[in-house]
PyMOL Python script that loads the backbone (N, CA, C, O; Angstrom):
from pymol import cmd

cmd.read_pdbstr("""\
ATOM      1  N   UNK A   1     -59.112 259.812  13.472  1.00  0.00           N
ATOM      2  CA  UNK A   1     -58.970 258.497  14.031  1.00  0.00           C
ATOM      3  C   UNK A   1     -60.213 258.197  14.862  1.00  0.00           C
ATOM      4  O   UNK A   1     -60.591 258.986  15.728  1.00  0.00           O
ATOM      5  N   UNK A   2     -60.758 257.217  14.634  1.00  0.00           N
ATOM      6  CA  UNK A   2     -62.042 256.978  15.549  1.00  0.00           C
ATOM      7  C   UNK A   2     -61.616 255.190  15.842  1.00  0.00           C
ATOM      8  O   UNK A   2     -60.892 254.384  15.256  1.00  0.00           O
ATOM      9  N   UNK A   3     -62.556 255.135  17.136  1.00  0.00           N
ATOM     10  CA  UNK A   3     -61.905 253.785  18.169  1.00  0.00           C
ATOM     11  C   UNK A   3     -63.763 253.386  18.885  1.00  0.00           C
ATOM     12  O   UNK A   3     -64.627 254.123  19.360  1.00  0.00           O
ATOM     13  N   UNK A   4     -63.700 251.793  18.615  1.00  0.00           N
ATOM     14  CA  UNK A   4     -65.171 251.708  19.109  1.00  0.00           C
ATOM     15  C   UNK A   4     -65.053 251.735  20.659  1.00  0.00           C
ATOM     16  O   UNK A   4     -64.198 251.299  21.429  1.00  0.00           O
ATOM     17  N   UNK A   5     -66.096 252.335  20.817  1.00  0.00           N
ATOM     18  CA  UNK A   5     -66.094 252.156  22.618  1.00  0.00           C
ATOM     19  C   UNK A   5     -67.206 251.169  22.946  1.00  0.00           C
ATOM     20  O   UNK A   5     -67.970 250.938  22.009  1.00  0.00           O
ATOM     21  N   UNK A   6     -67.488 250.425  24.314  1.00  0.00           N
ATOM     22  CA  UNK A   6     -68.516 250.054  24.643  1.00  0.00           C
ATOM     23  C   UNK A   6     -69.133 250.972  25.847  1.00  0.00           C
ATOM     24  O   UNK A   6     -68.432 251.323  26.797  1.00  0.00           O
ATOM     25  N   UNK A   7     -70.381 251.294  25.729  1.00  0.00           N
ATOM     26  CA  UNK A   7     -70.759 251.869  26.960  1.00  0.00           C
ATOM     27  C   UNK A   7     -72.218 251.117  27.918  1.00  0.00           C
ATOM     28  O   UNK A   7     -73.388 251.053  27.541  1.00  0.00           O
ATOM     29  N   UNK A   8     -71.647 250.650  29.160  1.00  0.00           N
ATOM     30  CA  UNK A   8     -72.122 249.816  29.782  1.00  0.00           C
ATOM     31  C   UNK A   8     -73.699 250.698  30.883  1.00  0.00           C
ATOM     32  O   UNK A   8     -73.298 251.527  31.699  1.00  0.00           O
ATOM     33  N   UNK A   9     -74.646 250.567  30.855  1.00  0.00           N
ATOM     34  CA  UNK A   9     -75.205 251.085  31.761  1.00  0.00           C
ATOM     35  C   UNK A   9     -74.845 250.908  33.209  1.00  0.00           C
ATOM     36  O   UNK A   9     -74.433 249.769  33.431  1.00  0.00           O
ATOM     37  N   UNK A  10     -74.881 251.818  34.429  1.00  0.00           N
ATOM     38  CA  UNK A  10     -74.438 251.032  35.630  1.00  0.00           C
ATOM     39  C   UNK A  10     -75.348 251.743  36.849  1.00  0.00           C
ATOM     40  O   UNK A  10     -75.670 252.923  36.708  1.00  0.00           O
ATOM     41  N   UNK A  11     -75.649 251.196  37.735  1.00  0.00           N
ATOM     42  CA  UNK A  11     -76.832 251.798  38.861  1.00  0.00           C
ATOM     43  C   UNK A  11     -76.600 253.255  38.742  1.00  0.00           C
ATOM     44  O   UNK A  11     -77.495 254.093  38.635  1.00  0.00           O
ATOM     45  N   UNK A  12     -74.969 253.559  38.775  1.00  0.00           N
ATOM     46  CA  UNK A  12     -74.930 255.426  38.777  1.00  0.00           C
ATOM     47  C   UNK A  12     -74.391 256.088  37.482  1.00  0.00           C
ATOM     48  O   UNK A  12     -73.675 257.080  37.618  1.00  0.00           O
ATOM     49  N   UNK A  13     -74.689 255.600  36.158  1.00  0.00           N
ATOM     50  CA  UNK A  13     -74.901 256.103  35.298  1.00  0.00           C
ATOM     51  C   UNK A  13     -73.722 254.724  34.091  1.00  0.00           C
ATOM     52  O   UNK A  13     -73.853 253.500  34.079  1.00  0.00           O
ATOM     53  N   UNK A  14     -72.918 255.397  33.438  1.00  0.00           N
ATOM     54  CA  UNK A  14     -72.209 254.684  32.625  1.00  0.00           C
ATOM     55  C   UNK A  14     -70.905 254.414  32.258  1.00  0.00           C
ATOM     56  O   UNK A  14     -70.286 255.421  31.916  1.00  0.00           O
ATOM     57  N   UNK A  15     -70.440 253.625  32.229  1.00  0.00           N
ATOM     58  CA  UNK A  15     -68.878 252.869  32.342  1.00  0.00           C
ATOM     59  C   UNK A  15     -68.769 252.582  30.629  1.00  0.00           C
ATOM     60  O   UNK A  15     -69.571 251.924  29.966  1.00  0.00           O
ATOM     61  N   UNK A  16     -67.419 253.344  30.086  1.00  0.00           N
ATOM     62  CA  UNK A  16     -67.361 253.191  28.947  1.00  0.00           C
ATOM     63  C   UNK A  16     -65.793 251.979  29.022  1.00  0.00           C
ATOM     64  O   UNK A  16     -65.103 251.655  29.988  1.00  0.00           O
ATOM     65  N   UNK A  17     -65.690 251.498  27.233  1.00  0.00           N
ATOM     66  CA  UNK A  17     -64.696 249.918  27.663  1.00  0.00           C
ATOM     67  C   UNK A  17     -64.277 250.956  26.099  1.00  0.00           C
ATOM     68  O   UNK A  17     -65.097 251.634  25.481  1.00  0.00           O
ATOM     69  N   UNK A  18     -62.432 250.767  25.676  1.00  0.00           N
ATOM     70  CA  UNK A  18     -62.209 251.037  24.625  1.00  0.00           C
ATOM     71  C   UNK A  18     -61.331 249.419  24.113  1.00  0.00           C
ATOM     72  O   UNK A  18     -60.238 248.995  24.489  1.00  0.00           O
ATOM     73  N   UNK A  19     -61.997 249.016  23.462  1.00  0.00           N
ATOM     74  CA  UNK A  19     -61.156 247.566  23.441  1.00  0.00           C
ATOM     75  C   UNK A  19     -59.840 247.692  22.374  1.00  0.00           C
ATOM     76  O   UNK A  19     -59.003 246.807  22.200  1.00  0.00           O
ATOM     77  N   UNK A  20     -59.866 248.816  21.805  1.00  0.00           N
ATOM     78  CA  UNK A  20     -58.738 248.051  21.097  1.00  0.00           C
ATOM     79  C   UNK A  20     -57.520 248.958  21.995  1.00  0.00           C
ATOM     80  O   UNK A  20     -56.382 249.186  21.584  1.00  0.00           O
ATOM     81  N   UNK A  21     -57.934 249.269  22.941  1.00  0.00           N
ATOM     82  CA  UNK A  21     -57.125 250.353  23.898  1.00  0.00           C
ATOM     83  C   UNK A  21     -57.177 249.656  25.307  1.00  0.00           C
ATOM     84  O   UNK A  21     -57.952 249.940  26.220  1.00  0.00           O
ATOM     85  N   UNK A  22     -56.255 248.739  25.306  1.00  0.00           N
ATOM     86  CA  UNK A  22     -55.474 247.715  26.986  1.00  0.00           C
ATOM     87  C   UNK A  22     -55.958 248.642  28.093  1.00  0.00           C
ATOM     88  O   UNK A  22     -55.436 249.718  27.801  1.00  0.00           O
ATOM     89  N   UNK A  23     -56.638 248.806  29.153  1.00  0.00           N
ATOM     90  CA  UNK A  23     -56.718 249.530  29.738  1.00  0.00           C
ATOM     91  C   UNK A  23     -57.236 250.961  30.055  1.00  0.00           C
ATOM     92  O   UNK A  23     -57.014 251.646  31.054  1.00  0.00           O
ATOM     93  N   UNK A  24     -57.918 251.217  29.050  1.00  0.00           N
ATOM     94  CA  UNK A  24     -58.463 252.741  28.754  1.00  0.00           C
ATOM     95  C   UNK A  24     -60.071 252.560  28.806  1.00  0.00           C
ATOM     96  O   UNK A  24     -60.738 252.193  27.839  1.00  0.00           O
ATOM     97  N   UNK A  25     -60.519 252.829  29.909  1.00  0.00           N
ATOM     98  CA  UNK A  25     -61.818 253.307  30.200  1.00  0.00           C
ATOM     99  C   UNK A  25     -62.181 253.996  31.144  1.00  0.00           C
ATOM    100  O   UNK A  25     -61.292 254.222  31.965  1.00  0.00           O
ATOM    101  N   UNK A  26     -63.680 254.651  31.458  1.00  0.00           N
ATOM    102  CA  UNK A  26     -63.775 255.839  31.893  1.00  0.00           C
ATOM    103  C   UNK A  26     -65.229 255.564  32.457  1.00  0.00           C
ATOM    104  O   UNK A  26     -65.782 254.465  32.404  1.00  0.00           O
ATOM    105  N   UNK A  27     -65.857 256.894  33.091  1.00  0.00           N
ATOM    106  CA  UNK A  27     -67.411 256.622  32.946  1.00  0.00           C
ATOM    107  C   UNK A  27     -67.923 257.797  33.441  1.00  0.00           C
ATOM    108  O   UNK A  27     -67.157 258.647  33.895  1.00  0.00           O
ATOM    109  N   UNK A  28     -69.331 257.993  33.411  1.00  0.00           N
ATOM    110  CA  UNK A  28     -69.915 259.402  32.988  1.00  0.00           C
ATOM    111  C   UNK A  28     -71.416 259.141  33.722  1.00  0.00           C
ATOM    112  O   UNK A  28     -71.985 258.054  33.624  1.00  0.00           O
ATOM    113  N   UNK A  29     -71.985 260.290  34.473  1.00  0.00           N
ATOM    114  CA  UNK A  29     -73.270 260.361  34.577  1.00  0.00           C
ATOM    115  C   UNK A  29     -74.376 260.071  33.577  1.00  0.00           C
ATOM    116  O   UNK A  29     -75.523 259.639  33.701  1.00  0.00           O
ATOM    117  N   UNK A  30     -73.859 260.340  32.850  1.00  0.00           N
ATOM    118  CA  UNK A  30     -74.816 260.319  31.443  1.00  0.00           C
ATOM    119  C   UNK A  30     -74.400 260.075  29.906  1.00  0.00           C
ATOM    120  O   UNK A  30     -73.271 260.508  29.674  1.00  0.00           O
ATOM    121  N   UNK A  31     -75.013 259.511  28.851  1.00  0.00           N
ATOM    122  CA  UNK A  31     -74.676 258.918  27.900  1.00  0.00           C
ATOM    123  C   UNK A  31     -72.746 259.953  27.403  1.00  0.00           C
ATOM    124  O   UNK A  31     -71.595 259.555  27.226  1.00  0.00           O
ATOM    125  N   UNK A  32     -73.418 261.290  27.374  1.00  0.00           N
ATOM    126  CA  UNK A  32     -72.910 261.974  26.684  1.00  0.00           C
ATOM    127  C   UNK A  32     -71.767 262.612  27.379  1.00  0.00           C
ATOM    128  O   UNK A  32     -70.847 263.229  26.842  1.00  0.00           O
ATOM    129  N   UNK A  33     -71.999 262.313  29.039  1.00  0.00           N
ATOM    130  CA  UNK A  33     -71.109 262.768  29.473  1.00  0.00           C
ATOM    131  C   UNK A  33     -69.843 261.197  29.304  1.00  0.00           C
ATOM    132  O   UNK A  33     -68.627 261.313  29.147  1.00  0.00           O
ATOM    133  N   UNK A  34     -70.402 260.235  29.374  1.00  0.00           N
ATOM    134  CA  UNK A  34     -69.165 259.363  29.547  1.00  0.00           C
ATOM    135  C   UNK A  34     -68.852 259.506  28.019  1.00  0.00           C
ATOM    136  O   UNK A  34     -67.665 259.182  27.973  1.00  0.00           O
ATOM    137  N   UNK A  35     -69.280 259.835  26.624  1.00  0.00           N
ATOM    138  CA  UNK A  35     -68.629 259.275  25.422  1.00  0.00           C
ATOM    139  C   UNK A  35     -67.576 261.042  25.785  1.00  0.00           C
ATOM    140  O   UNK A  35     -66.382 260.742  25.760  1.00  0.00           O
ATOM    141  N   UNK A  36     -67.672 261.860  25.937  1.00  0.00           N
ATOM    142  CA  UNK A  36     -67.221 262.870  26.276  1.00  0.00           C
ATOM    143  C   UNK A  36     -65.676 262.500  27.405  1.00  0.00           C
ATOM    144  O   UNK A  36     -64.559 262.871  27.047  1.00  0.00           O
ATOM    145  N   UNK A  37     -65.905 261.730  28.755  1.00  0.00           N
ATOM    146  CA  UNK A  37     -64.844 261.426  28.894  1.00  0.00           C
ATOM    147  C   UNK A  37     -63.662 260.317  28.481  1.00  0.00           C
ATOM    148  O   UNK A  37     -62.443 260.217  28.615  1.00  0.00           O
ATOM    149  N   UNK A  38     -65.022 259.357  27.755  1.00  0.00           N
ATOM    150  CA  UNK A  38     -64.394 258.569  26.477  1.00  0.00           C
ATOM    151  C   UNK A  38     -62.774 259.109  25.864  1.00  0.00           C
ATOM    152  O   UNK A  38     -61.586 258.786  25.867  1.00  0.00           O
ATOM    153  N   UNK A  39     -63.821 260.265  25.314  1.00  0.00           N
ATOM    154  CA  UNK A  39     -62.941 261.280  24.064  1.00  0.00           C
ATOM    155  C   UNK A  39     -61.322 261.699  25.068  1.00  0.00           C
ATOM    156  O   UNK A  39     -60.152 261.531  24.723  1.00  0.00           O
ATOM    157  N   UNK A  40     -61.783 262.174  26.135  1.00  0.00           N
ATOM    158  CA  UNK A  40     -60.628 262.503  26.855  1.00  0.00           C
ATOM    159  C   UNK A  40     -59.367 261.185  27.270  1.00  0.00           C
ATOM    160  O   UNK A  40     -58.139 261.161  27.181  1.00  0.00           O
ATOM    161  N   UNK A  41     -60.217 260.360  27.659  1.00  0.00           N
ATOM    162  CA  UNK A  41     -59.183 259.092  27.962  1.00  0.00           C
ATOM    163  C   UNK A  41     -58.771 258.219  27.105  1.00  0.00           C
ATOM    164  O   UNK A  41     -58.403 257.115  27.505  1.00  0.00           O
ATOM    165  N   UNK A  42     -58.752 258.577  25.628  1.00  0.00           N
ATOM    166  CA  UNK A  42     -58.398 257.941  24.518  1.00  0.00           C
ATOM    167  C   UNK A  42     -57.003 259.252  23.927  1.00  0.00           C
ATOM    168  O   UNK A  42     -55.821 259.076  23.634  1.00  0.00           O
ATOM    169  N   UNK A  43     -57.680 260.236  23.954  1.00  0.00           N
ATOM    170  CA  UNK A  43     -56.343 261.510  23.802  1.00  0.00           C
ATOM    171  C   UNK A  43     -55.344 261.176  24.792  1.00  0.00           C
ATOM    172  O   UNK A  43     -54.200 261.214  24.339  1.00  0.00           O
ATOM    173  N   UNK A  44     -55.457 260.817  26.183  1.00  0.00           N
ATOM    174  CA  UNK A  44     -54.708 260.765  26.894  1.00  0.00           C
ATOM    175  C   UNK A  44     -53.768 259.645  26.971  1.00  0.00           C
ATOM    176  O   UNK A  44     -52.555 259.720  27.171  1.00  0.00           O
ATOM    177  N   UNK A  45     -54.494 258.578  26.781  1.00  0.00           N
ATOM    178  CA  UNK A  45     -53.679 257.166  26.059  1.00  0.00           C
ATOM    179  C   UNK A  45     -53.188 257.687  25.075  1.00  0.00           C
ATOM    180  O   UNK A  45     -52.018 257.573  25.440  1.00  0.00           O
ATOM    181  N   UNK A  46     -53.136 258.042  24.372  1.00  0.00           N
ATOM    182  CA  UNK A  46     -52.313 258.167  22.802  1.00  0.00           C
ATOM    183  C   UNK A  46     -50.946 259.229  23.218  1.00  0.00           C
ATOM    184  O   UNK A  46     -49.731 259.089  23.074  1.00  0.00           O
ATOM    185  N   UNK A  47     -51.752 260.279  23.767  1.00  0.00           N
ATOM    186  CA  UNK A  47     -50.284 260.969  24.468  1.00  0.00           C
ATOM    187  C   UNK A  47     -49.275 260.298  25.228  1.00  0.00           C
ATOM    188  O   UNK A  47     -48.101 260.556  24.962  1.00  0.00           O
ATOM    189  N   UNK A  48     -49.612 259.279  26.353  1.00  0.00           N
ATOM    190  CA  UNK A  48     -48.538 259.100  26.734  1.00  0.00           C
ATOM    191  C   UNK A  48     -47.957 257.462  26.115  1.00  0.00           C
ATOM    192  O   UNK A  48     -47.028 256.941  26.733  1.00  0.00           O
ATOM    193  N   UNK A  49     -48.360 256.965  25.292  1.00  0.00           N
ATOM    194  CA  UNK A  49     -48.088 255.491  24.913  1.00  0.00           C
ATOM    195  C   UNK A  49     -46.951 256.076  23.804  1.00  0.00           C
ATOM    196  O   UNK A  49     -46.799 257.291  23.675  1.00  0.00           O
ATOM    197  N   UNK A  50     -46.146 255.078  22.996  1.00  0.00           N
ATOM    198  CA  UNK A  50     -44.863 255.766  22.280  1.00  0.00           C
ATOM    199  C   UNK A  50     -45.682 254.603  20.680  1.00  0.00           C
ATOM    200  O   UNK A  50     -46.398 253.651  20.369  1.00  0.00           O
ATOM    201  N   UNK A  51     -44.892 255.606  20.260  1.00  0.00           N
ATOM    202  CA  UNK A  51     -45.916 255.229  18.816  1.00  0.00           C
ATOM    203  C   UNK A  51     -45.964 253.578  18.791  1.00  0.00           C
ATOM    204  O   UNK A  51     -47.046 252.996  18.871  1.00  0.00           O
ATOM    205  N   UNK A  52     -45.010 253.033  18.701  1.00  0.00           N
ATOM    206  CA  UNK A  52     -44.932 251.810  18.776  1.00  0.00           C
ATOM    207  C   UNK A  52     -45.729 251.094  19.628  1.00  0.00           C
ATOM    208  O   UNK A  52     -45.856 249.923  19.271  1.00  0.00           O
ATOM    209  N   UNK A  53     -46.256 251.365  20.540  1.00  0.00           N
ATOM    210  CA  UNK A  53     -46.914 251.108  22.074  1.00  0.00           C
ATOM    211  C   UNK A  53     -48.412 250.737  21.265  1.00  0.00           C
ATOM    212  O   UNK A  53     -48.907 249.612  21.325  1.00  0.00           O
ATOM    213  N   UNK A  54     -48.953 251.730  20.605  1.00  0.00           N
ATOM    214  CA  UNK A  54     -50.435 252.059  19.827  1.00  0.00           C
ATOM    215  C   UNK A  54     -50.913 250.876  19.265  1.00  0.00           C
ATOM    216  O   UNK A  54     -50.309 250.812  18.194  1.00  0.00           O
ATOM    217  N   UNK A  55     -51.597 249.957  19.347  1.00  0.00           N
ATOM    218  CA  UNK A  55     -52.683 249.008  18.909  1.00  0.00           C
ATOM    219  C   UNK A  55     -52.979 249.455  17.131  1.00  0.00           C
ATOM    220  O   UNK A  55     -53.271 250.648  17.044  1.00  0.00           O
ATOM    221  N   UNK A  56     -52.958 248.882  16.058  1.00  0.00           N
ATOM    222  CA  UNK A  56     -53.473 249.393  14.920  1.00  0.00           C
ATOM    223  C   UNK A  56     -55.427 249.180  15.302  1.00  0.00           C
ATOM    224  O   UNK A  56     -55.753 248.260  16.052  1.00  0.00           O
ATOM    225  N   UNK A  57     -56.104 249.756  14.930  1.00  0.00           N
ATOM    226  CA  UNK A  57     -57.734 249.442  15.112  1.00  0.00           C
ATOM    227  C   UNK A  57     -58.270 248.389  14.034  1.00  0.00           C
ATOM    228  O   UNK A  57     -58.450 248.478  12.819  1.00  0.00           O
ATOM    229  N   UNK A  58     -58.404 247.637  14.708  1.00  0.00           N
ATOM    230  CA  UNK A  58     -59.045 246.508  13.399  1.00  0.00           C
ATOM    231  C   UNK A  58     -59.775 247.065  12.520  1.00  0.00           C
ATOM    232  O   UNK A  58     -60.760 247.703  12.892  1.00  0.00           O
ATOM    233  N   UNK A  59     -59.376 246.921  10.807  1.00  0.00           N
ATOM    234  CA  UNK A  59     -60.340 247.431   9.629  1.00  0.00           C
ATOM    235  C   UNK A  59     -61.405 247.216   9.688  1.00  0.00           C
ATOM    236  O   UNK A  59     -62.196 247.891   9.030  1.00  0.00           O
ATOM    237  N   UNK A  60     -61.787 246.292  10.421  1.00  0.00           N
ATOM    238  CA  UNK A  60     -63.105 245.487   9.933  1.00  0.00           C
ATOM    239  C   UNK A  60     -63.672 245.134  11.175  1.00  0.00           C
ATOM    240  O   UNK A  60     -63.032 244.264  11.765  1.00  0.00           O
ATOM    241  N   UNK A  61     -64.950 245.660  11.901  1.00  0.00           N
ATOM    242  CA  UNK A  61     -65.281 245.427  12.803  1.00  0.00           C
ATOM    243  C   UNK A  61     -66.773 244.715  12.450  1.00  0.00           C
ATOM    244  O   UNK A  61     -67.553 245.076  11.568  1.00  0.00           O
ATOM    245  N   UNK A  62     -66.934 243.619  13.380  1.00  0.00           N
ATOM    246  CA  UNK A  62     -69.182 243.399  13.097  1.00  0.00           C
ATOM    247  C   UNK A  62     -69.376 243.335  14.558  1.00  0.00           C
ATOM    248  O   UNK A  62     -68.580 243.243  15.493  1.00  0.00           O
ATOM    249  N   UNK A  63     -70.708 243.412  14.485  1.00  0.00           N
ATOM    250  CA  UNK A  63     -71.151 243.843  15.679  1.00  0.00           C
ATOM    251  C   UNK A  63     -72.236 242.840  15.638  1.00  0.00           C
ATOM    252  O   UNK A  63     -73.057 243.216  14.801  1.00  0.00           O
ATOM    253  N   UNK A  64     -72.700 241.386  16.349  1.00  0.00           N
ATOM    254  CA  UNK A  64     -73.894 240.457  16.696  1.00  0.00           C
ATOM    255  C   UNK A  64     -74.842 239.922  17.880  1.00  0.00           C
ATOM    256  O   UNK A  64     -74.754 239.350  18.967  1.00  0.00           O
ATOM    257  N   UNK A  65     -75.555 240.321  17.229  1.00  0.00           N
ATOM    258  CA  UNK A  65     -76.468 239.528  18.909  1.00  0.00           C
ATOM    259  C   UNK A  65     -76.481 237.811  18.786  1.00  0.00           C
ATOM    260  O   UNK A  65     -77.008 237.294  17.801  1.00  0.00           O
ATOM    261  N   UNK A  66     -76.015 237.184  19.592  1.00  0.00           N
ATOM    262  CA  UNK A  66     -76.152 235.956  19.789  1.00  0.00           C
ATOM    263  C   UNK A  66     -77.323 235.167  20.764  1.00  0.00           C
ATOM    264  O   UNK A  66     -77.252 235.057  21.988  1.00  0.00           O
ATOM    265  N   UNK A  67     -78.041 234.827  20.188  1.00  0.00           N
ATOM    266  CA  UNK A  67     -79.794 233.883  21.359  1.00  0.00           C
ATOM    267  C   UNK A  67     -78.762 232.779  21.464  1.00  0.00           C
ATOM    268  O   UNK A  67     -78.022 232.082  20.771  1.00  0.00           O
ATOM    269  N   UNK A  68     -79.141 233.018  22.774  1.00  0.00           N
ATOM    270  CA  UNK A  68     -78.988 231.496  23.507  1.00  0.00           C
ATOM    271  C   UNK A  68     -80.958 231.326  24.282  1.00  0.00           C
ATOM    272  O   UNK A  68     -81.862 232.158  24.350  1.00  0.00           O
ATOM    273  N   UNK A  69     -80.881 229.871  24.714  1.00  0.00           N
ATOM    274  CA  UNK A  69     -82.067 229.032  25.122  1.00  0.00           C
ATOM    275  C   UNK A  69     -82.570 229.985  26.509  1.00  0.00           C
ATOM    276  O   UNK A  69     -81.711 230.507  27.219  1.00  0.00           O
ATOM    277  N   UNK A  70     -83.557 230.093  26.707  1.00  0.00           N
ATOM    278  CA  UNK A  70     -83.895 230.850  28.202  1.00  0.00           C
ATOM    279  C   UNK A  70     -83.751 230.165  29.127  1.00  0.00           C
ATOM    280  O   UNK A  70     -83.835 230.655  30.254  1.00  0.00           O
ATOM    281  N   UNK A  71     -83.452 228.633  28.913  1.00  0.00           N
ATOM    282  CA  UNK A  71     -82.817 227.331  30.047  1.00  0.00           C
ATOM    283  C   UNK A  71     -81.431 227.002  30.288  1.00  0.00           C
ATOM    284  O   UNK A  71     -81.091 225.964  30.855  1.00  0.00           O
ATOM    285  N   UNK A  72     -80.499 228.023  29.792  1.00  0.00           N
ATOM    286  CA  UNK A  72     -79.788 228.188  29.824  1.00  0.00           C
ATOM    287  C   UNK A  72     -79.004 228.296  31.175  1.00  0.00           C
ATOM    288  O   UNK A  72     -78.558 229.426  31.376  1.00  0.00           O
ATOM    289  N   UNK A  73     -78.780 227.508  31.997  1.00  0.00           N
ATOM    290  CA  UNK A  73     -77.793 228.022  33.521  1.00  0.00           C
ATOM    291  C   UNK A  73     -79.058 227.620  34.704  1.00  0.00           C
ATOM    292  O   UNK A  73     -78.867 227.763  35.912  1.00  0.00           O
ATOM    293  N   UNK A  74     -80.350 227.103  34.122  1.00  0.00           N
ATOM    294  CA  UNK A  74     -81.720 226.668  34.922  1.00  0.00           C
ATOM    295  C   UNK A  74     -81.321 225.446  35.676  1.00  0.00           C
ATOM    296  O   UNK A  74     -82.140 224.866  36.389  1.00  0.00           O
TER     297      UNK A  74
END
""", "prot")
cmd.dss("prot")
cmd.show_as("cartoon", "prot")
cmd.util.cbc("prot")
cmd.orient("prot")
């Protein structure tokens, strides 16, 4: 089972987001340490949620960069 995460840079390292998971995020000194506690706080959601509780993961994910104007909010 694999689940996309987002991982946010932050002044003291990184804040991971699991979106198709309400509430489940984490964060880590370092890239590898947050996809690492990622891994842990996604096992741990699944343990205690009741099957029914579980989000299906969307089949089909895209991923886009959107430009907006650099005058944007000026």
């Amino acid at each position: 089972m694999e689940f996309i995460v987002i991982l946010m840079e932050e002044e003291t390292g990184y804040s991971v987001q699991v979106p198709a998971l309400p509430g489940c995020h984490t964060q880590g000194d370092t890239i590898d340490e947050a996809l690492a506690n990622a891994k842990e706080a996604i096992e741990c959601y699944l343990e205690s949620a009741e099957k029914d509780e579980i989000p299906k993961a969307p089949s089909h994910i895209q991923i886009a960069a959107v430009s907006v104007s650099n005058n944007v909010g000026a």
